[in-house]
C-alpha positions as semicolon CSV with decimal commas, in nm:
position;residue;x (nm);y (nm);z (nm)
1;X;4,650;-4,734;-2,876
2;X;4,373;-4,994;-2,862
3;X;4,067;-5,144;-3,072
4;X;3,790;-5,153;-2,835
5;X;3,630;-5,500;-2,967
6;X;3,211;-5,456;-2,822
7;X;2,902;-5,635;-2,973
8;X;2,561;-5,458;-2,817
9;X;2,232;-5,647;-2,831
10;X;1,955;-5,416;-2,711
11;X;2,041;-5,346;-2,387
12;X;2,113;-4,938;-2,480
13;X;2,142;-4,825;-2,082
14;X;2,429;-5,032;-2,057
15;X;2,607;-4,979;-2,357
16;X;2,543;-4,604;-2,269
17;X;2,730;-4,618;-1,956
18;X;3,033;-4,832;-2,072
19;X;3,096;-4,642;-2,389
20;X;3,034;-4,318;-2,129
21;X;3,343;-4,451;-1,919
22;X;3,594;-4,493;-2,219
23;X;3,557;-4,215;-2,360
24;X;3,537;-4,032;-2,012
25;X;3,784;-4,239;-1,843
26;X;4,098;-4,360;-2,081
27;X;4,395;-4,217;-2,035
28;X;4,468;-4,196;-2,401
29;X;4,193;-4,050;-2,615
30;X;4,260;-4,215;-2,946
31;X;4,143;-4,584;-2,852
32;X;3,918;-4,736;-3,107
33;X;3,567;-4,816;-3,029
34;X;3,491;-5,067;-3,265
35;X;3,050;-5,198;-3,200
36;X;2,819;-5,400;-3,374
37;X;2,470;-5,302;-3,262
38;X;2,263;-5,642;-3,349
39;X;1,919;-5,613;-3,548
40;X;1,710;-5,304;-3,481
41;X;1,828;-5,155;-3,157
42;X;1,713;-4,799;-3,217
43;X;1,834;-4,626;-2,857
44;X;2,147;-4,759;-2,908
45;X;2,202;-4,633;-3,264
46;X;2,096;-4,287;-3,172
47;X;2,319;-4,289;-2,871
48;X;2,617;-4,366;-3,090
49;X;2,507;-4,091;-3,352
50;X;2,468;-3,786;-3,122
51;X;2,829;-3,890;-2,967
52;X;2,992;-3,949;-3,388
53;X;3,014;-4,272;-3,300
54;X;3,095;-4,501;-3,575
55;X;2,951;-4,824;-3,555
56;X;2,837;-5,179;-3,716
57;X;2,470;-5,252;-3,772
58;X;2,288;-5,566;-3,871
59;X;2,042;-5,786;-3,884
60;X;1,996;-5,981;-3,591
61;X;2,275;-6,262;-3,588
62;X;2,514;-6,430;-3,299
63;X;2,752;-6,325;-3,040
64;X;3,063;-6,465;-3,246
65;X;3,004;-6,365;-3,562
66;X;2,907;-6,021;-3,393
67;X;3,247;-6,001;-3,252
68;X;3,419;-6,135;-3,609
69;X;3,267;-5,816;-3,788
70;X;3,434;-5,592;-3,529
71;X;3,771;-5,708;-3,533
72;X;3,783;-5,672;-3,892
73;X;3,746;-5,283;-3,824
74;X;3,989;-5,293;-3,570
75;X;4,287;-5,040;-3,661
76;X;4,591;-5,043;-3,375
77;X;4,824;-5,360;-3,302
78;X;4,642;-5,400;-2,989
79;X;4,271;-5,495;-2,954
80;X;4,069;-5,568;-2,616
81;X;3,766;-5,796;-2,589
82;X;3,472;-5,669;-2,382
83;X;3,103;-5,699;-2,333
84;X;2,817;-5,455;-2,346
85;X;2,737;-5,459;-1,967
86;X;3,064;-5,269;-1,848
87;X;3,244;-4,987;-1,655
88;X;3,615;-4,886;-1,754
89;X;3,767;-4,756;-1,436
90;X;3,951;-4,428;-1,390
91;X;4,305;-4,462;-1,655
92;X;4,213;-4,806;-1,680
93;X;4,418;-4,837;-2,045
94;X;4,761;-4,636;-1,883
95;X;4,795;-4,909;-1,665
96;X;4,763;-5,153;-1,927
97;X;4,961;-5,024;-2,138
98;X;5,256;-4,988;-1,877
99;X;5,219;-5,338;-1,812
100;X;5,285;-5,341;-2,209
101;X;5,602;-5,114;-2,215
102;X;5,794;-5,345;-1,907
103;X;5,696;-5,647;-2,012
104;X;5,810;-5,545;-2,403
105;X;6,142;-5,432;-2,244
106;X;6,219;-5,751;-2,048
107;X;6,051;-6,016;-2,316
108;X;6,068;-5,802;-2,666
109;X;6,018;-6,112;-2,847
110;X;5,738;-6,251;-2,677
111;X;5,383;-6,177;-2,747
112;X;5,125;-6,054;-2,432
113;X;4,747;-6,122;-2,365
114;X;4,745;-5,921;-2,078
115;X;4,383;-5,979;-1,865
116;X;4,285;-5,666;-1,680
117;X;4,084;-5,712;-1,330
118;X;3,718;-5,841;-1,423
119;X;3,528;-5,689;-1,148
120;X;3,132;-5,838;-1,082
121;X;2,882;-5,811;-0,797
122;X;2,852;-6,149;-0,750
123;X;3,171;-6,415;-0,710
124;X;3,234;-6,609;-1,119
125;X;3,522;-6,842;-1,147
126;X;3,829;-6,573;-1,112
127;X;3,694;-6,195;-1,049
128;X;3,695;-6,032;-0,737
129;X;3,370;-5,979;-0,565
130;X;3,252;-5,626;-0,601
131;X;2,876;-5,485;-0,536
132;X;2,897;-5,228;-0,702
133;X;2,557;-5,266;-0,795
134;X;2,406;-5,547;-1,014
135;X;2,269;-5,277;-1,293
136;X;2,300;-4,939;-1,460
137;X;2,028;-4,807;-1,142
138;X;2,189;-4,957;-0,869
139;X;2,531;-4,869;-1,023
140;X;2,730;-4,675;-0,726
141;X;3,117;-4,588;-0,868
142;X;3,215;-4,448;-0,563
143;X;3,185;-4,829;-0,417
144;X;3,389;-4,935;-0,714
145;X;3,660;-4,694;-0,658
146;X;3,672;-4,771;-0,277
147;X;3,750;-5,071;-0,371
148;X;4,023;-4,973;-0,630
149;X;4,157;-4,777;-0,323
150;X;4,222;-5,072;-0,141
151;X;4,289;-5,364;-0,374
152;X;4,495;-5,192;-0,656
153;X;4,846;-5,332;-0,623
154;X;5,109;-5,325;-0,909
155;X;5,109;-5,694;-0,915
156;X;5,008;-5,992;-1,133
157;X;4,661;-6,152;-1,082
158;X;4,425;-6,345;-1,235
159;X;4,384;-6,388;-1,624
160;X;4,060;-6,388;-1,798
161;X;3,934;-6,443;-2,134
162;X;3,857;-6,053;-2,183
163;X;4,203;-5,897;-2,230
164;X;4,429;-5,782;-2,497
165;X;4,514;-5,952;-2,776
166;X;4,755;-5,854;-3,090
167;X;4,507;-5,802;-3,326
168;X;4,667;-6,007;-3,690
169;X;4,632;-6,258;-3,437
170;X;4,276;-6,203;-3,360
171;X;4,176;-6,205;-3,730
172;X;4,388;-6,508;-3,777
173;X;4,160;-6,711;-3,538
174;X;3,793;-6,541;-3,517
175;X;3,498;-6,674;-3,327
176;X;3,316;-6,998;-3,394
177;X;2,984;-6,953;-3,488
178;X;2,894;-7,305;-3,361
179;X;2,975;-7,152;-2,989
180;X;2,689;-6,924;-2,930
181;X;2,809;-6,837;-2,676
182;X;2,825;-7,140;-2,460
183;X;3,129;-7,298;-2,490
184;X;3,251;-6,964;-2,703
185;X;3,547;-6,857;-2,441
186;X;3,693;-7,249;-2,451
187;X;3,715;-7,249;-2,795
188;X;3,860;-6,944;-2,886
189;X;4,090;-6,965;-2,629
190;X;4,261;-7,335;-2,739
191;X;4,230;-7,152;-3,172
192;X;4,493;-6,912;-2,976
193;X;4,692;-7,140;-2,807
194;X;4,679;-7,397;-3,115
195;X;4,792;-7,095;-3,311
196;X;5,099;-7,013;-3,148
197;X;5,251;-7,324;-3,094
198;X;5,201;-7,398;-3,457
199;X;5,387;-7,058;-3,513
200;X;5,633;-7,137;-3,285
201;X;5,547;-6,818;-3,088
202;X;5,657;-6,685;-2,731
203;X;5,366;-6,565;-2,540
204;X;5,290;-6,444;-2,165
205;X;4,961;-6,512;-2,054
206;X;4,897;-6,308;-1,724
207;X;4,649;-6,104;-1,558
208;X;4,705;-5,747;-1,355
209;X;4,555;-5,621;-0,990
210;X;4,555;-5,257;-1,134
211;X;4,384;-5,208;-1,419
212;X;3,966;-5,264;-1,335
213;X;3,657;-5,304;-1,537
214;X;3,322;-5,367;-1,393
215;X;3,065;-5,563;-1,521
216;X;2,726;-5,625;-1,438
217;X;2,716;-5,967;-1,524
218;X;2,373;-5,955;-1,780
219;X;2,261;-6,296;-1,864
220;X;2,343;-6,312;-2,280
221;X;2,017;-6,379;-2,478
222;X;1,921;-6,711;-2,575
223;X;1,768;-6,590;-2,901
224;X;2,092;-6,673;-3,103
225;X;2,224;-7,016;-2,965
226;X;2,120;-7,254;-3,240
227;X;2,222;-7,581;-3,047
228;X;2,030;-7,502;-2,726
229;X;2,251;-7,537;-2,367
230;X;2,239;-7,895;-2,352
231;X;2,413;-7,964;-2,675
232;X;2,721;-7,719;-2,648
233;X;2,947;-7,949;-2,414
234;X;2,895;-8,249;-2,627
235;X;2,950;-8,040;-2,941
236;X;3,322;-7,890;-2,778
237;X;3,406;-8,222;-2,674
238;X;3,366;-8,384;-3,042
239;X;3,583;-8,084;-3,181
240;X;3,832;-8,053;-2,887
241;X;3,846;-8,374;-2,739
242;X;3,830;-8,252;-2,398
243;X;3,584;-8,081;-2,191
244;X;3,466;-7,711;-2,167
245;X;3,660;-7,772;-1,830
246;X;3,973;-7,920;-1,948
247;X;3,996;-7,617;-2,168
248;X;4,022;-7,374;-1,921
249;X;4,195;-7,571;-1,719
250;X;4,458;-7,626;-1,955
251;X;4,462;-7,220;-2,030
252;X;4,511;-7,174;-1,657
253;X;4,801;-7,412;-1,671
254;X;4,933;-7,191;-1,979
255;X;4,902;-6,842;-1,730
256;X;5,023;-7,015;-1,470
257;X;5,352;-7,105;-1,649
258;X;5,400;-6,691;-1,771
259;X;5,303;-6,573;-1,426
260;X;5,618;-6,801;-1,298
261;X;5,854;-6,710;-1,600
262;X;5,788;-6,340;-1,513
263;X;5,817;-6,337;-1,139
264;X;6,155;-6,529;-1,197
265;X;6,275;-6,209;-1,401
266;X;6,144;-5,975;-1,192
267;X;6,252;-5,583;-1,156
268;X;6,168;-5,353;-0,928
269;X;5,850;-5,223;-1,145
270;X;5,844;-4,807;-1,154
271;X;5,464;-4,813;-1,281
272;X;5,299;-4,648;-0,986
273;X;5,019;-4,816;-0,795
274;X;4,616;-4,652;-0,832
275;X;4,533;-4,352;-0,600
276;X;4,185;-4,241;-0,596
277;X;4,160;-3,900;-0,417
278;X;3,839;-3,880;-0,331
279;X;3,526;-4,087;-0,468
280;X;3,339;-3,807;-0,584
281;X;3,541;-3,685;-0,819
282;X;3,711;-3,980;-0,922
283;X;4,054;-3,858;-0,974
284;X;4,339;-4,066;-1,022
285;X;4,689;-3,995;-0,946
286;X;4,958;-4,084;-1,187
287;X;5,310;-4,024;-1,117
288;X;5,458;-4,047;-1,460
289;X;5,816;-4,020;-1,489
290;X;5,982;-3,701;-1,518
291;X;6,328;-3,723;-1,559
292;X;6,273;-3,549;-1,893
293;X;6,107;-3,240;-1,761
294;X;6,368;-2,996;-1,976
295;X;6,293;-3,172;-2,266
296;X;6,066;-2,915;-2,419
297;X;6,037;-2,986;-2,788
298;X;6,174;-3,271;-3,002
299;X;6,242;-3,407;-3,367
300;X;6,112;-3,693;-3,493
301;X;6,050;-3,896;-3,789
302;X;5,682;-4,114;-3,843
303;X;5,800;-4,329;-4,114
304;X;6,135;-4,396;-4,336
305;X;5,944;-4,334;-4,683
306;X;5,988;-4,035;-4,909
307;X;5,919;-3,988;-5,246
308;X;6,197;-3,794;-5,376
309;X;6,565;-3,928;-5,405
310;X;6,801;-3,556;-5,396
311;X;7,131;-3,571;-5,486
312;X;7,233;-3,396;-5,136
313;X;7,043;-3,675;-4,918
314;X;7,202;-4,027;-4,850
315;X;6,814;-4,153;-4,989
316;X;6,963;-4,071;-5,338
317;X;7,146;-4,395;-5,388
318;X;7,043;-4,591;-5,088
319;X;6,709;-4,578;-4,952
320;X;6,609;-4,709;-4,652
321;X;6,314;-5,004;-4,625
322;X;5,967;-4,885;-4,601
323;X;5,865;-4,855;-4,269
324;X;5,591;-4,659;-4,066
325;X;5,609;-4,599;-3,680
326;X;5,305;-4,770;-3,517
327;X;5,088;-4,516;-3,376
328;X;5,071;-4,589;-3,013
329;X;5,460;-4,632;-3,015
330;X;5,460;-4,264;-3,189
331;X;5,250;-4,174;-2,891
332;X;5,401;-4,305;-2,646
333;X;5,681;-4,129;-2,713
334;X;5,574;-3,840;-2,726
335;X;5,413;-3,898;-2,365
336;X;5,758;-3,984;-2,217
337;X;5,866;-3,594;-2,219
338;X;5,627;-3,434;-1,975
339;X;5,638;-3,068;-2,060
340;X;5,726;-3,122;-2,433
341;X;5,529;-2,789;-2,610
342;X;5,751;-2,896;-2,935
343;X;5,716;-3,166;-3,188
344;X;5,904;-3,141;-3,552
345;X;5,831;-3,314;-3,824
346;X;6,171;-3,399;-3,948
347;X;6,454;-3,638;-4,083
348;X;6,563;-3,841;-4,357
349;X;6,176;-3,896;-4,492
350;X;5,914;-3,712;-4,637
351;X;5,582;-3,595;-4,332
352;X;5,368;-3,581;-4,594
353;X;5,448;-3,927;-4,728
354;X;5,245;-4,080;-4,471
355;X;4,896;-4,102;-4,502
356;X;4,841;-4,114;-4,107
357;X;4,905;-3,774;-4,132
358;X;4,559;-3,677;-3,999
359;X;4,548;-3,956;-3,739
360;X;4,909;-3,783;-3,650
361;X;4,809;-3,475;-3,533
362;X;4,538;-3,573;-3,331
363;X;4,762;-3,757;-3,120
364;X;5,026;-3,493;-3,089
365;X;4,638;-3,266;-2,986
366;X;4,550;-3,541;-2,744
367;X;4,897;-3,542;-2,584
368;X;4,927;-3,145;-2,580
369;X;4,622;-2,964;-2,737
370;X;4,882;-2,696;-2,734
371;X;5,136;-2,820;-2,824
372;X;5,311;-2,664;-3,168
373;X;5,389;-2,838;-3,470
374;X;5,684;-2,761;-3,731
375;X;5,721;-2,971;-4,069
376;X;5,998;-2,971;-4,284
377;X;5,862;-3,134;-4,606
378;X;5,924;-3,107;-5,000
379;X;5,603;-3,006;-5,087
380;X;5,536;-3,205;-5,357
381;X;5,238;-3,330;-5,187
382;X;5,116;-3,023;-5,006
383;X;4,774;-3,026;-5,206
384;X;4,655;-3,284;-5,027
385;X;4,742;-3,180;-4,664
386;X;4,663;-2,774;-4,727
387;X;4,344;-2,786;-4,509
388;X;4,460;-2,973;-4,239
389;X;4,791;-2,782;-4,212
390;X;4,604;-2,475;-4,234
391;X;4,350;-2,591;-3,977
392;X;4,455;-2,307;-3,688
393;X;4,331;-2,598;-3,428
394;X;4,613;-2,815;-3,553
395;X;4,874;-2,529;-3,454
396;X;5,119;-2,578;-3,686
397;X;5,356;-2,277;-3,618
398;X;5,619;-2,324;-3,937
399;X;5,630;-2,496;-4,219
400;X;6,000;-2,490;-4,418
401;X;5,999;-2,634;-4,771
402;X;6,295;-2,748;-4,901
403;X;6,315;-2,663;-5,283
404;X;6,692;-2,709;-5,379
405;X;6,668;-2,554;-5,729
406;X;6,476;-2,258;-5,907
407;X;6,485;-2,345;-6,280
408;X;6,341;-2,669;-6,411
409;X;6,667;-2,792;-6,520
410;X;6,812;-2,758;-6,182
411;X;6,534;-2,831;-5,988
412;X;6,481;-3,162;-6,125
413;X;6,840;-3,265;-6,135
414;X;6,816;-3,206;-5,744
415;X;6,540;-3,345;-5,627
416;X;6,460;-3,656;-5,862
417;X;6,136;-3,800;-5,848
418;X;5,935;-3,502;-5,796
419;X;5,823;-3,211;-6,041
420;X;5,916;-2,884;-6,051
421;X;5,614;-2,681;-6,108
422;X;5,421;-2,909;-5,931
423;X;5,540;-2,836;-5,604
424;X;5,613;-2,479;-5,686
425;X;5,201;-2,453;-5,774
426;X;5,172;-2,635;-5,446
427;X;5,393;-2,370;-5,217
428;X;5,234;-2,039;-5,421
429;X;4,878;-2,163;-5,359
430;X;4,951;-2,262;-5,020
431;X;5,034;-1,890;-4,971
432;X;4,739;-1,741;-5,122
433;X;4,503;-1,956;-4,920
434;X;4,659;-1,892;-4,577
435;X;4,657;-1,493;-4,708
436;X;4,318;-1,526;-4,801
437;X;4,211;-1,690;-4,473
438;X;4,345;-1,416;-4,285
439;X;4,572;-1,700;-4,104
440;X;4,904;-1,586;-3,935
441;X;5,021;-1,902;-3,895
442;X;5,185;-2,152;-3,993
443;X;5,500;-1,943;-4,080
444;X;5,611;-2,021;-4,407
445;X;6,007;-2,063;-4,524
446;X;6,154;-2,173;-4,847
447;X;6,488;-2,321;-4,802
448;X;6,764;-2,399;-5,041
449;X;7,085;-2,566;-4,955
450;X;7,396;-2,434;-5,171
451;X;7,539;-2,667;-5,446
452;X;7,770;-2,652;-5,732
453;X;7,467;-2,718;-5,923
454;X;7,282;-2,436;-5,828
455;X;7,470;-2,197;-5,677
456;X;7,446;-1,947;-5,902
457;X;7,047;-1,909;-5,948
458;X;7,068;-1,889;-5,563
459;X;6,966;-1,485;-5,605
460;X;6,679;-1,532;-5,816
461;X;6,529;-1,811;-5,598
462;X;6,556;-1,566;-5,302
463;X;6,404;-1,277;-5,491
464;X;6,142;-1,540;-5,630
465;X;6,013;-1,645;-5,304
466;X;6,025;-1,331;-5,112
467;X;5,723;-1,242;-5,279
468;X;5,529;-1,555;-5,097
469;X;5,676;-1,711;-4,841
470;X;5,755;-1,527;-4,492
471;X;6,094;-1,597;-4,478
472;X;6,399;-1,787;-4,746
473;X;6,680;-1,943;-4,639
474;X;6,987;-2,028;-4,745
475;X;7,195;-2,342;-4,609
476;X;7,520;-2,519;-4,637
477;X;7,589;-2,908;-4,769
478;X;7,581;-3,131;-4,528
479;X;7,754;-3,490;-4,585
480;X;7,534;-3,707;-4,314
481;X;7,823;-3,822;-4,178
482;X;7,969;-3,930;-4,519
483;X;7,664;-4,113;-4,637
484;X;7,638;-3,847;-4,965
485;X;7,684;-4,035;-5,263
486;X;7,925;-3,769;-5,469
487;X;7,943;-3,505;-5,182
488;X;8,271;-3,352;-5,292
489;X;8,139;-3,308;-5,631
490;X;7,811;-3,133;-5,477
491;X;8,055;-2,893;-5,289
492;X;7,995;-2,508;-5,433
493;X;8,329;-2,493;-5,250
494;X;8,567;-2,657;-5,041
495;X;8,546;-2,638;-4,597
496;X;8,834;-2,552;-4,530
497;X;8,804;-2,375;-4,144
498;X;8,701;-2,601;-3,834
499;X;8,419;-2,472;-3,628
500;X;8,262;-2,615;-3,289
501;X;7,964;-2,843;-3,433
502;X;7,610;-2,677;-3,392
503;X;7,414;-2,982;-3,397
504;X;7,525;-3,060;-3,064
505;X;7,268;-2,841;-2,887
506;X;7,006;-2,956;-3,173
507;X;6,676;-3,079;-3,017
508;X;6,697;-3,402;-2,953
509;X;6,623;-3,612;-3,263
510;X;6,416;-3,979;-3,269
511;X;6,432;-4,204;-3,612
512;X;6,097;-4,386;-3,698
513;X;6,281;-4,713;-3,555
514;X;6,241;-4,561;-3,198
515;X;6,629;-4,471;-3,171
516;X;6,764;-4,162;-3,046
517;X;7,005;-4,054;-3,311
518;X;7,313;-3,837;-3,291
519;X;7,130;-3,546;-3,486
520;X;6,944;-3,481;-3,790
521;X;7,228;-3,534;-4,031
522;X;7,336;-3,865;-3,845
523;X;7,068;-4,130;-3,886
524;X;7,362;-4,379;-3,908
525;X;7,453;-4,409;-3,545
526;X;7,219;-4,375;-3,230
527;X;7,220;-4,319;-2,881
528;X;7,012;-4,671;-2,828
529;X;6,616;-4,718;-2,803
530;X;6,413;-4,416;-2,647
531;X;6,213;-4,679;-2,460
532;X;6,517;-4,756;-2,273
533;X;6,857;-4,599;-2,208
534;X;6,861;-4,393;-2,572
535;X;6,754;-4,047;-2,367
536;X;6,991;-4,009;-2,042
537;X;7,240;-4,156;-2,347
538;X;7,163;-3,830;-2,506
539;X;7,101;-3,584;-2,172
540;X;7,453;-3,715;-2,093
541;X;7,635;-3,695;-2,373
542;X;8,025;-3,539;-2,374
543;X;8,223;-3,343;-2,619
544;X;8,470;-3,615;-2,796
545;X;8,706;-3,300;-2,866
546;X;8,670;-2,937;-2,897
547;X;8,539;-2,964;-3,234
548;X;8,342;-3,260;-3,277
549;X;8,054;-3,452;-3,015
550;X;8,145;-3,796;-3,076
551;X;8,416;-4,012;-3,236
552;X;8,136;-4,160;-3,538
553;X;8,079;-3,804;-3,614
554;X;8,447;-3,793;-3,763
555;X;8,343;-3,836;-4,126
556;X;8,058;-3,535;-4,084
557;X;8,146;-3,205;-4,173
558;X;7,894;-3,033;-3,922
559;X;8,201;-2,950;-3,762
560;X;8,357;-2,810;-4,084
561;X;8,300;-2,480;-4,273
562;X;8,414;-2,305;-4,525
């Protein structure tokens, strides 16, 4: 989701309660804190250590150079600019990140700094006044979300220097360490501007009256500002030739301009407004969507990269481009199904190709902790993942290798790139440490699909594998919609018999590219975008004939048989 970008400089009380409120109050729990704790700052250190906090620590140096170390840590697409002496409202990132999604879908190739609602005590240049209280003693959050309760509208407001950025661009531009911090804001703000109209980039520059963060307004040290006060202006206007001013001026002019390009494409918006239910308990309401309430379990791919090429799989002679699904699109996804219990790891790629793996499942935890995981992999590369597929807090409920040959010869004529014993070691150890755990789960399935190459060692691979694995299976060729290089060929024997197709009431199935595809043997044509009309494309989908779904499935043969 996001890269929390927050320098600390001893002021531990503060940093205790804002890093308290994200992890207490974001709607999605795998936001990055990324801190630099500056010189010896003790209380703060320990803090982060009793909560596994990981965090940057060094000698004492300034505010930009501070926040230069943590963007370099940063991990999502998306990182967010704060200071030490704040409070991150109740689901303050889902409304963000709605603001995201509907502005993505009505300018996909612009870029967004999106400013959330900077909330202080006292009244600054742009935030809304708020006592609140003007530190961590006097801090009173039921005032705050009062005045949520009133203000929050679903509408465009104010931007301000702390909001989101796309973090390549971020790293692209850093801090000056001349700014420190007078003058710091200004500059950084015309390195962004300078470095999208150099790039020729669309941008939107606006601010939002739902998402709120409180901050206390601490008076930064003057420990680290090299130049003294009276110097900074003079310095900015030798390197800008303008004043500190001007600048903002001139990035008001810049918000100004997005705020009137969006309200001039405006929708009716279905991103609910805050409700607070009561200010003790601090409970927000959020009406998510739920036209997808039957949905209960789905297929879907996390990258297009495997590292086998079998002769029975269109990646034999034409691979697609690398390509890995960016996390918090992979969880927003999954969040768009509301009672989803159901997520398989599936298509035209290999799971345990993608060394997010980890990272993976603790999404699909955060989204559903119990939600149940199935993998269909190759197991070539099972070593590495055995403990945390065998992790019972994971919950993966099945695991099906596919292992289209049983002697060498075979086996490595099938499934090129990989090696034979290899992943048979893999799959027999696999077994012997879930029996010697005492585990029950994951169930465990070999699976073979039927060729004319091995089609008759197709009893001994049963009998093999019975001894190990719960279950084997045995499955016809598929031609993915006639995207098999030599498929004929590959036949054991000819389909000659029509059948209604079963992949029609398949689980709905998502490509790493977002689309919703006709089923797991047709990558080739989609249903459009799950962002936007791909699903109730799929929900409403017809029968092209009595045989087959859809005219592009003509060339498949899921709705032949033998």
């Amino acid at each position: 989701m996001y890269s929390i970008i927050l320098p600390t400089y001893q002021i531990p009380e503060y940093l205790k309660l804002c890093v308290n409120s994200i992890l207490e109050n974001s709607y999605y729990k795998t936001n990055q804190l990324c801190i630099h704790v500056n010189g010896n700052d003790k209380e703060s250190t320990d803090y982060l250590d009793s909560k596994n906090i990981k965090y940057i620590n060094t000698k004492e140096i300034g505010v930009p150079e501070a926040f230069n170390l943590c963007i370099d840590r940063a991990i999502y697409n998306t990182s967010i600019i704060t200071n030490d002496d704040t409070y991150f409202s109740k689901n303050w990132d889902y409304y963000l990140h709605q603001w995201e999604i509907e502005m993505k879908d009505k300018f996909p190739d612009y870029l967004q700094f999106i400013g959330y609602r900077w909330c202080e005590p006292t009244f600054g240049s742009y935030p809304p006044i708020c006592n609140a209280g003007k530190n961590v003693k006097e801090f009173d959050v039921n005032k705050l979300n009062e005045y949520i309760l009133k203000n929050s509208k679903h509408e465009l407001g104010n931007w301000y220097f702390n909001c989101t950025y796309p973090t390549n661009i971020l790293r692209q531009c850093k801090f000056s360490p001349e700014f420190s911090p007078k003058g710091n804001e200004a500059d950084f703000g015309l390195k962004i501007l300078n470095y999208l109209k150099k790039n020729n980039s669309k941008y939107l520059m606006f601010g939002v009256k739902d998402c709120y963060i409180y901050h206390f307004q601490r008076t930064a040290s003057k420990k680290h500002r090299p130049q003294g006060d009276t110097a900074y202006p003079e310095i900015f206007r030798k390197k800008w030739n303008m004043s500190i001013q001007d600048a903002y001026n001139l990035l008001n002019n810049e918000v100004k301009r997005s705020t009137k390009l969006i309200m001039t494409n405006k929708t009716e918006s279905n991103i609910p407004n805050q409700k607070i239910e009561n200010t003790k308990n601090i409970e927000t309401k959020t009406n998510i969507d739920t036209n997808y309430n039957n949905i209960k379990g789905i297929t879907i791919e996390t990258s297009t990269i495997c590292n086998a090429r079998c002769k029975l799989c269109p990646n034999h002679t034409n691979p697609r481009k690398p390509y890995l699904t960016p996390l918090d699109d992979f969880e927003r996804t999954l969040r768009l199904f509301p009672e989803l219990m159901s997520v398989t790891l599936c298509g035209m790629y290999e799971p345990l190709a993608d060394k997010r793996l980890d990272k993976i499942f603790e999404i699909i935890k955060t989204v559903n902790p119990n939600m149940e995981i199935n993998i269909f992999t190759n197991a070539s590369l099972l070593d590495r993942w055995e403990d945390l597929i065998l992790d019972s807090k994971n919950n993966v409920l099945n695991i099906i290798f596919s292992v289209h040959g049983f002697s060498k010869n075979v086996y490595n004529e099938m499934m090129k790139g990989l090696d034979r014993d290899k992943t048979y070691n893999n799959i027999i150890h696999f077994c012997e440490q879930k029996k010697l755990r005492g585990l029950t789960k994951p169930n465990t399935s070999t699976a073979i699909v039927t060729t004319s190459l091995n089609k008759n060692e197709i009893k001994d691979f049963k009998e093999f594998w019975s001894h190990y694995t719960d279950n084997v299976s045995n499955f016809e060729l598929m031609s993915w919609n006639g995207t098999v290089a030599n498929y004929k060929s590959l036949l054991d024997k000819p389909k000659r018999t029509t059948r209604k197709c079963p992949m029609y009431e398949a689980p709905l199935v998502i490509d790493a590219l977002g689309n919703v595809v006709r089923c797991c043997y047709c990558l080739s044509n989609n249903y459009g975008e799950v962002s936007k009309d791909g699903i109730n494309n799929w929900i409403n989908k017809k029968w092209a004939s009595e045989k087959y779904p859809d005219l592009d499935c003509l060339r498949c043969d899921g709705w032949r048989f033998y």
